[in-house]
KEMITI-547051 format. One record per residue (C-alpha): residue number from 1; residue in one letter; x, y, z. Coordinates in Angstrom, 3 decimals. Layout:
BEGIN
NUM/A/X/Y/Z
...
# end
This chain:
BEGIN
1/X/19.898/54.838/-74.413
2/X/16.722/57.230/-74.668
3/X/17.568/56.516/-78.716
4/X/15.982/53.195/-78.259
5/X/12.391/54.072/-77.514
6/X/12.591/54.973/-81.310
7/X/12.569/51.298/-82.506
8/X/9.284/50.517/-80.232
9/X/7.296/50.009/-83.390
10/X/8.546/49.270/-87.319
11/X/7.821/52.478/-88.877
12/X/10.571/53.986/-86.610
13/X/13.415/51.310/-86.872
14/X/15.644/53.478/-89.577
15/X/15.235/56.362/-87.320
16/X/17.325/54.774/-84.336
17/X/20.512/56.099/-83.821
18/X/23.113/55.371/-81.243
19/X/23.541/58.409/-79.223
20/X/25.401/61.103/-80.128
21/X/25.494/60.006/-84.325
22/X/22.925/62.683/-84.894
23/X/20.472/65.156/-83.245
24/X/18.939/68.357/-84.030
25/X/22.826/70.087/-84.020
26/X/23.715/67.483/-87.180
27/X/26.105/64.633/-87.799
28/X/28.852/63.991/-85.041
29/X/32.483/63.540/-86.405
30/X/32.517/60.115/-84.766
31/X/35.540/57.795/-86.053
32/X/33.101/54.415/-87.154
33/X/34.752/50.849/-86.106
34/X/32.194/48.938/-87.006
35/X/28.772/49.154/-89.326
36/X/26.611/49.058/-85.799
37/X/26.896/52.226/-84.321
38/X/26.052/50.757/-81.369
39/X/29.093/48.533/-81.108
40/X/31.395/51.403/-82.636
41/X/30.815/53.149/-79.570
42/X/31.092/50.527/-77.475
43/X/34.712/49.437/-78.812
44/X/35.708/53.386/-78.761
45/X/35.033/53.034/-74.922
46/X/37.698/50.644/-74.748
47/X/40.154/52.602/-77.045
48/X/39.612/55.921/-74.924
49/X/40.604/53.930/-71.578
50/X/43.700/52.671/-73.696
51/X/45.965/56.122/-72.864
52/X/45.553/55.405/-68.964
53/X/46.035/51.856/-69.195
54/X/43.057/50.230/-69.692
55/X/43.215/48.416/-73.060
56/X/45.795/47.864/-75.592
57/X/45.110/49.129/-78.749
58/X/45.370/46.642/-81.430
59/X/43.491/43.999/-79.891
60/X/40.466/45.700/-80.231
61/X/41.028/47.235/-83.732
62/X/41.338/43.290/-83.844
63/X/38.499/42.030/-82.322
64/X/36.774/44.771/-83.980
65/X/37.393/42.874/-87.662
66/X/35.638/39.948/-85.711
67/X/32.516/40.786/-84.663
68/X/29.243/40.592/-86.738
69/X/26.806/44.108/-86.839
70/X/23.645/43.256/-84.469
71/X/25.543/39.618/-83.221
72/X/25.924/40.693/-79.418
73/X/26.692/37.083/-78.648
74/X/29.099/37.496/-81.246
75/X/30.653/40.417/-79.654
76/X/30.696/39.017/-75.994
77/X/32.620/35.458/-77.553
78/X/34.915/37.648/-79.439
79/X/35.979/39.660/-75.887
80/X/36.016/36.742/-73.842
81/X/38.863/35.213/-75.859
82/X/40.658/38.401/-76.122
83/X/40.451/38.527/-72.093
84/X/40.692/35.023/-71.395
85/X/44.170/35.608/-73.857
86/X/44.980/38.630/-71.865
87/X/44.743/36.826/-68.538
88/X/46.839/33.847/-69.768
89/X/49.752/36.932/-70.789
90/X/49.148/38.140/-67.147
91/X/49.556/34.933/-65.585
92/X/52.898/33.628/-67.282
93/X/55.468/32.972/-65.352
94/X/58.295/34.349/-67.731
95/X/56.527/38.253/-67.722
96/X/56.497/37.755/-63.818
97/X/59.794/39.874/-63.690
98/X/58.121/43.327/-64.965
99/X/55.380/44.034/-62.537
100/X/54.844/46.977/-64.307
101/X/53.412/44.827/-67.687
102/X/51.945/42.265/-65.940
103/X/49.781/45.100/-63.840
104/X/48.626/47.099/-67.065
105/X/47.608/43.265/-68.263
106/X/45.568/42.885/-65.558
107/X/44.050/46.212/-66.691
108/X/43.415/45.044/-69.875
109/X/41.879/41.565/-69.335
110/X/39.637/43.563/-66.617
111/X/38.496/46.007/-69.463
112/X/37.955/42.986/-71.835
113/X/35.742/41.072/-69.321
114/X/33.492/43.958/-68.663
115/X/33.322/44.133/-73.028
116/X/32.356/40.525/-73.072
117/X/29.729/41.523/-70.558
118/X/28.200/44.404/-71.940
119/X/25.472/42.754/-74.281
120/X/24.085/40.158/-72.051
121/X/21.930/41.670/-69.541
122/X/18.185/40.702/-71.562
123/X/18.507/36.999/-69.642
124/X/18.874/38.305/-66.241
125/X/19.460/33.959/-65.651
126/X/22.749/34.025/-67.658
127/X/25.251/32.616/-65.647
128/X/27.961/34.493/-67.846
129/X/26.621/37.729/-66.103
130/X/27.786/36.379/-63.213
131/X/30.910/34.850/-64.143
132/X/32.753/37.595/-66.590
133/X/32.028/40.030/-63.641
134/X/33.823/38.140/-61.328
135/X/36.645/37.779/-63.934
136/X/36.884/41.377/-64.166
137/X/36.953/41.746/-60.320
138/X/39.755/39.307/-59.728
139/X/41.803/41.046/-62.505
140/X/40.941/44.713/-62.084
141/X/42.013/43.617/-58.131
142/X/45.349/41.789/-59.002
143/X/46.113/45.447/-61.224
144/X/45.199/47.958/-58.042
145/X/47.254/45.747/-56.049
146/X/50.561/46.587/-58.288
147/X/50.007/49.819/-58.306
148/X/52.777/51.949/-56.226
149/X/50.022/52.723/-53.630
150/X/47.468/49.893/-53.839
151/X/44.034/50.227/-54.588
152/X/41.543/49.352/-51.586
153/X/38.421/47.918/-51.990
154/X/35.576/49.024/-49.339
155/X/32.103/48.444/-48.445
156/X/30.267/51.543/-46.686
157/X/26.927/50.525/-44.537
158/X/23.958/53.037/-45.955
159/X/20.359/52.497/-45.200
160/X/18.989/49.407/-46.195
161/X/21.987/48.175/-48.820
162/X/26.170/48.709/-49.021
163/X/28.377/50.721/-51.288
164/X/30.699/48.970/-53.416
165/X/33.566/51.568/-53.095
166/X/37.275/51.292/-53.920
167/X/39.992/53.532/-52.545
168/X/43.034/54.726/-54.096
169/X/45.366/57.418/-52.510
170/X/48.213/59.435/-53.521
171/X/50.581/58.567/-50.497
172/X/50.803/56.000/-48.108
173/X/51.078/58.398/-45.513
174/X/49.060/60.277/-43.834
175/X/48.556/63.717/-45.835
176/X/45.557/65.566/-46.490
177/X/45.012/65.810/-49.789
178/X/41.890/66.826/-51.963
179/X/39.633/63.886/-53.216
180/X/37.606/63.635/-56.063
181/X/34.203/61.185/-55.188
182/X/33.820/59.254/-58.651
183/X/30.445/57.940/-59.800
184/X/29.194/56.805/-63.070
185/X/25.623/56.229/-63.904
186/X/22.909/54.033/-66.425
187/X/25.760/51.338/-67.164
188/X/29.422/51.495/-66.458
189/X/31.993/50.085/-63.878
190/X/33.762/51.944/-61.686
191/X/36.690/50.426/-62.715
192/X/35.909/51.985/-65.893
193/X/36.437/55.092/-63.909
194/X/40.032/54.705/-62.623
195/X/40.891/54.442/-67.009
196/X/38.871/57.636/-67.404
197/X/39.564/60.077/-64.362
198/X/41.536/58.263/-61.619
199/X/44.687/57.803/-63.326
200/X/44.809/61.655/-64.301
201/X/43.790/62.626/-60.945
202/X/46.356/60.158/-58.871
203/X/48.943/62.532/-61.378
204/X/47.671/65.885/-59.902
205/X/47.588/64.819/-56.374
206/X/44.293/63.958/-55.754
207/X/43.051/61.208/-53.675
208/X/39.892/59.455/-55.246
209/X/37.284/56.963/-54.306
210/X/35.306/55.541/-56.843
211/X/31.980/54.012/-56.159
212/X/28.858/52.232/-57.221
213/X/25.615/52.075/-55.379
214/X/22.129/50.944/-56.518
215/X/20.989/49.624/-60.330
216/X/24.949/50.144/-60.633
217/X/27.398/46.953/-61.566
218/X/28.339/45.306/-58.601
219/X/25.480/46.026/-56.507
220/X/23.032/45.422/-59.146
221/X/24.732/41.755/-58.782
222/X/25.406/41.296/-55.562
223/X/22.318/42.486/-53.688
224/X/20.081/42.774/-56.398
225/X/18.819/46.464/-55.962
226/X/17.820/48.351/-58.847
227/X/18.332/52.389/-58.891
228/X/16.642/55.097/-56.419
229/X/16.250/58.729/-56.977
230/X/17.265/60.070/-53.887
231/X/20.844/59.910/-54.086
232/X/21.799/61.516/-51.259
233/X/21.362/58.196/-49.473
234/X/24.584/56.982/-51.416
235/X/26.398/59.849/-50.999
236/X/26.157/61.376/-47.716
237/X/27.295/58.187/-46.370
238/X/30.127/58.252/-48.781
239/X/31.574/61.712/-47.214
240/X/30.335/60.478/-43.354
241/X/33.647/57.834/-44.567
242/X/35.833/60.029/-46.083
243/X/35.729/62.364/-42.926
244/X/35.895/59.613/-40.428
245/X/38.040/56.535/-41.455
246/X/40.340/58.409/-43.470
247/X/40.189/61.740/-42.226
248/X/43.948/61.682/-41.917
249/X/44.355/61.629/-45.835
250/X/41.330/64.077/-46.908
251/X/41.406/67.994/-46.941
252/X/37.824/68.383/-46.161
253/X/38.099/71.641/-47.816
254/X/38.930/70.367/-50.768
255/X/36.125/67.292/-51.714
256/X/34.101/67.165/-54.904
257/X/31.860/64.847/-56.159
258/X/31.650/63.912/-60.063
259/X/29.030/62.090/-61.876
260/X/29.716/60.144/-64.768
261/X/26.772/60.082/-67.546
262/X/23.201/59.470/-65.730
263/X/25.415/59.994/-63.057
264/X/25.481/63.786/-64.073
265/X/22.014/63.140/-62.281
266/X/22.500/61.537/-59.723
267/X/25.344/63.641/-58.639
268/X/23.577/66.710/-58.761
269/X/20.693/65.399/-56.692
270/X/23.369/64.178/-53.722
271/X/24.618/67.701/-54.008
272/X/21.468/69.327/-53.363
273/X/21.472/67.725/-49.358
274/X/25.496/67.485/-48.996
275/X/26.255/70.617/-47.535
276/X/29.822/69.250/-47.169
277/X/31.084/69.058/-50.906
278/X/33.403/71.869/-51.795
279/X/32.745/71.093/-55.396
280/X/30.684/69.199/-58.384
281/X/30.863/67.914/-61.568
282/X/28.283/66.620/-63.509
283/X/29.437/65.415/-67.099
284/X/26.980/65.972/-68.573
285/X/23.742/67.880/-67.123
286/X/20.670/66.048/-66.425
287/X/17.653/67.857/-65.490
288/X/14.907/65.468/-66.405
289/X/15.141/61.646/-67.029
290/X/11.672/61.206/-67.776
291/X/11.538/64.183/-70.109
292/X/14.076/63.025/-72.491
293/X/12.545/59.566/-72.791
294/X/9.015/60.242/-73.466
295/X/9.719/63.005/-76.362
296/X/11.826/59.829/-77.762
297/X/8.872/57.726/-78.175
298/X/6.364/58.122/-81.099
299/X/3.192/59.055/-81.102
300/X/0.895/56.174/-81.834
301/X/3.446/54.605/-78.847
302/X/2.849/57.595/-76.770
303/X/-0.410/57.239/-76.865
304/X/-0.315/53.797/-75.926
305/X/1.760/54.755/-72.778
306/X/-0.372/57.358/-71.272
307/X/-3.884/55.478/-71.956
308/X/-2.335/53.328/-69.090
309/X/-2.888/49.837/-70.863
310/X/0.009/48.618/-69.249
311/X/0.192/44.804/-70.915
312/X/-0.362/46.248/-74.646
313/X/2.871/48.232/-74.345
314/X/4.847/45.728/-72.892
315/X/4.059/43.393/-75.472
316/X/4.715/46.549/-78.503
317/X/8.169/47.064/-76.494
318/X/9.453/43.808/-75.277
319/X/9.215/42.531/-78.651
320/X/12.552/43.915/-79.777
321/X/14.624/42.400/-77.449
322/X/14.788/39.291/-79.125
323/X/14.432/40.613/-82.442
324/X/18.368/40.581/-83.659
325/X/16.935/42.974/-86.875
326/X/16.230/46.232/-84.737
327/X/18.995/48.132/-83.968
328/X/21.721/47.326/-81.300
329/X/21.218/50.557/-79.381
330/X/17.078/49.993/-79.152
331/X/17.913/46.253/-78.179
332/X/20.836/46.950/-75.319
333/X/19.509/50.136/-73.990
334/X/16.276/48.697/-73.139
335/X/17.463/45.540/-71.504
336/X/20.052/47.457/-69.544
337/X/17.013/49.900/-68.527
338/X/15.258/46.933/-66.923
339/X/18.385/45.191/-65.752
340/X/19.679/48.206/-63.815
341/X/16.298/49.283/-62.626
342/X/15.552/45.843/-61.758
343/X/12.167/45.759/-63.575
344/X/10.489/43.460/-66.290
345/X/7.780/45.712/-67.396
346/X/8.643/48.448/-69.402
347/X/5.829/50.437/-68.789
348/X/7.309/50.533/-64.685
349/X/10.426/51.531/-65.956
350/X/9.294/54.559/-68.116
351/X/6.830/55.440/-65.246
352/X/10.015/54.848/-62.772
353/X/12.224/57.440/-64.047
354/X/9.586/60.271/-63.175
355/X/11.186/60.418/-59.874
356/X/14.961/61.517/-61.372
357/X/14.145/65.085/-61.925
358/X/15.996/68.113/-60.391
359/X/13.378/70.826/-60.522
360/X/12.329/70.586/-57.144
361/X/16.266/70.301/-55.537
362/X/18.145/72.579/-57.972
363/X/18.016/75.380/-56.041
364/X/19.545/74.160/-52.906
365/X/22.951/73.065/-54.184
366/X/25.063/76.089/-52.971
367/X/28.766/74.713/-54.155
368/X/30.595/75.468/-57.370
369/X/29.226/72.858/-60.251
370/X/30.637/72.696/-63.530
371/X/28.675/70.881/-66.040
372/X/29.757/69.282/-69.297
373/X/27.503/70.383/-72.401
374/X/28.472/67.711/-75.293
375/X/27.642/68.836/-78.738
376/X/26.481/65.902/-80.089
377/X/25.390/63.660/-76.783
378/X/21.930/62.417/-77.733
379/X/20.768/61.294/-74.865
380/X/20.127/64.673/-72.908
381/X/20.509/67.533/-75.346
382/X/19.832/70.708/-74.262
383/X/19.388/70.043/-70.106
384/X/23.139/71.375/-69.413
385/X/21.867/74.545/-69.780
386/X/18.426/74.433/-68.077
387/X/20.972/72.519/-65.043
388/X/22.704/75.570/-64.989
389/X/19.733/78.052/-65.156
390/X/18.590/76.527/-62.574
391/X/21.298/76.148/-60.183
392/X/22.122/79.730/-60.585
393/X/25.275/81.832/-60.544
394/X/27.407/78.830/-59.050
395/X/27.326/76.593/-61.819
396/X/29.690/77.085/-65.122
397/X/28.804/74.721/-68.549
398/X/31.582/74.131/-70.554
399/X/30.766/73.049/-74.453
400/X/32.602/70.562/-75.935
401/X/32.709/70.075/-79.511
402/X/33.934/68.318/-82.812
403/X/34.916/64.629/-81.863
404/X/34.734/65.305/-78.341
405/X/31.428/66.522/-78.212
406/X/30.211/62.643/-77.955
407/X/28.324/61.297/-75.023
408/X/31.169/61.928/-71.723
409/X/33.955/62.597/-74.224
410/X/33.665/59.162/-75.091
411/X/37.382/58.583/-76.641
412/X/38.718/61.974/-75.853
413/X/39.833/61.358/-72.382
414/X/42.607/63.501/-72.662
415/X/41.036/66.814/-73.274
416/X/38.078/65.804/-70.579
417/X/40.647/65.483/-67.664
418/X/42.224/68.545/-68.559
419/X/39.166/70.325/-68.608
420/X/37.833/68.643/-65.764
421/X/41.399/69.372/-63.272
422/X/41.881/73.243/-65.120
423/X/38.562/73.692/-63.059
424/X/38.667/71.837/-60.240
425/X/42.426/73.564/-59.551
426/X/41.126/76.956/-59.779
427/X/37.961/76.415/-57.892
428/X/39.319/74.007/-54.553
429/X/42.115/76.758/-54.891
430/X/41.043/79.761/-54.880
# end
């Protein structure tokens, strides 16, 4: 995403890269499926969710062969008739016999619907936005439901707006367990979520609730609310739950929180006024939003920025939305910056993401964080570390490397969730 501030005028276009393809460490050992980085890494999403059920391999290796470098309209027809496919499979009457297929279907079209969305948020007025999402409710909703303890939905009051939570428990009965708080961050579902971590975490015996609050999927949608820096106010409501309404399930000495991506933000900023979590993850580290998007922008752009002529660099950046030959990454990471910020000047959005710094909150979170240092994740690079510093003797960085040292182990799910539960076992039990 910060890659995209690169393409802001046309001297810079052939220096865009999606994140993680190449920083100051060198090349990443990423596995290309397609001649737009952009929408390689988008399709490898959907391959790493495969392993937990998520997506079916060949049918995006397929759709992969169909979709046109730079055509995102391309790529959003291409998933919609792989999901639309997918649903039909889950709604036949013959496969109703093996609950089992027909629930990992469900999955699939689910994943495939939030694919088909993924490209579309520069016209907030397209009705598709609207209408894939609440495809890949419905499906994602008839999958949770087959599982051997359903999935629950929830909405949790905060101040001002509702969390968009769903629920998913080990047991039907009333055990304490420990329970993992899921978040993501700039752009993903928490359904995304249950193919990433859940499903591995449901195997160990943890409890989870995934979540999404503001500039996040559902409530970005459905009340219209675009991010806020103090994340706390998401949070702490979020445990208030968990330790009321289903005390009976959660070991309150066992709770951590994880944040997913931007969500390695956000995460650490509940942690610094949530006393109550016994432990954190942040995959990866994000000290300073604002930080790593200015030194992304060039200079003659930089300039234009801080003189404060506001309309000038909205016209010099809004240009490329519509302009199909700058790269996919500059294109979709600024229209999902405005979309999930709810803004339509880019000059507010750079100026908003001052706020999402940790320098002056570091130093109160007093609970065990681990924090994921990817070698080749381009959008923060270096601020695991100066997370760490800062936090102090609590907080452990673990490096990954080689292919997957991409942004969030993007397509190396496997060896994140053992990473991530090797951790959490010896720290909730020790």
């Amino acid at each position: 995403m910060l890659s995209l501030i690169h393409s802001l005028c046309p001297t810079v276009l052939a220096a865009v890269t999606l994140l993680g393809v190449a920083n100051a460490q060198g090349q990443a050992p990423l596995l290309p499926l397609s001649n737009d980085s952009s929408i390689s890494f988008e399709l490898l999403v959907s391959l790493g969710e495969a392993i937990y059920g998520g997506a079916d391999i060949a049918p995006i290796l397929g759709a992969a062969l169909d979709i046109t470098p730079g055509n995102f309209s391309g790529f959003s027809n291409t998933f919609r008739i792989l999901a639309d496919a997918t649903k039909a499979a889950a709604q036949d009457p013959t496969n109703a016999y093996d609950l089992i297929n027909v629930r990992d279907t469900w999955f699939s079209a689910s994943d495939y619907y939030r694919r088909a969305d993924f490209y579309l948020h520069s016209n907030w007025s397209d009705p598709l936005i609207y209408t894939y999402w609440q495809e890949q409710t419905a499906a994602f909703d008839n999958g949770i439901a087959a599982l051997p303890v359903p999935g629950k939905r929830i909405q949790i009051s905060a101040d001002n707006f509702t969390i968009e939570a769903i629920w998913f428990a080990t047991s039907l009965e009333d055990t304490k367990k420990p329970t993992l708080i899921l978040g993501t961050g700039y752009d993903n579902a928490q359904e995304d979520l249950y193919h990433t971590l859940v499903v591995p975490a449901l195997a160990r015996g943890y409890n989870c609730l995934t979540y999404e609050g503001p500039g996040q999927p559902s409530v970005v949608r459905g009340q219209h609310l675009g991010f806020i820096p103090e994340w706390e106010r998401v949070v702490t409501p979020i445990v208030d739950y968990l330790l009321t309404d289903l005390a009976p399930q959660v070991d309150a000495s066992r709770l951590a929180l994880l944040g997913y991506s931007f969500g390695g933000y956000l995460a650490a900023r509940a942690a610094a006024f949530e006393p109550r979590l016994s432990a954190v993850l942040l995959d990866g580290g994000v000290w300073d939003f604002y930080s790593g998007i200015i030194k992304q922008i060039p200079a003659n752009l930089q300039d234009l920025y801080t003189s404060g002529n506001k309309s000038a660099f909205d016209a010099a950046v809004l240009g490329i939305l519509n302009d199909d030959t700058a790269p996919s990454t500059a294109r979709w990471g600024l229209a999902q910056g405005l979309w999930s910020f709810q803004l339509t000047s880019p000059y507010d959005f750079i100026n908003a993401t001052k706020a999402y710094a940790l320098k002056d909150v570091a130093s109160q979170i007093q609970m065990p964080v681990w924090i994921a240092n990817s070698e080749y994740d381009g959008y923060f690079p270096g601020q695991a570390q100066v997370v760490a510093a800062a936090i102090g003797e609590n907080a452990v960085v673990h490096n990954f490397t080689g292919v997957a040292g991409n942004h969030c182990q993007i397509g190396a799910n496997q060896e994140l969730s053992r990473t991530v539960f090797a951790w959490l076992h010896q720290t909730l039990n020790n």
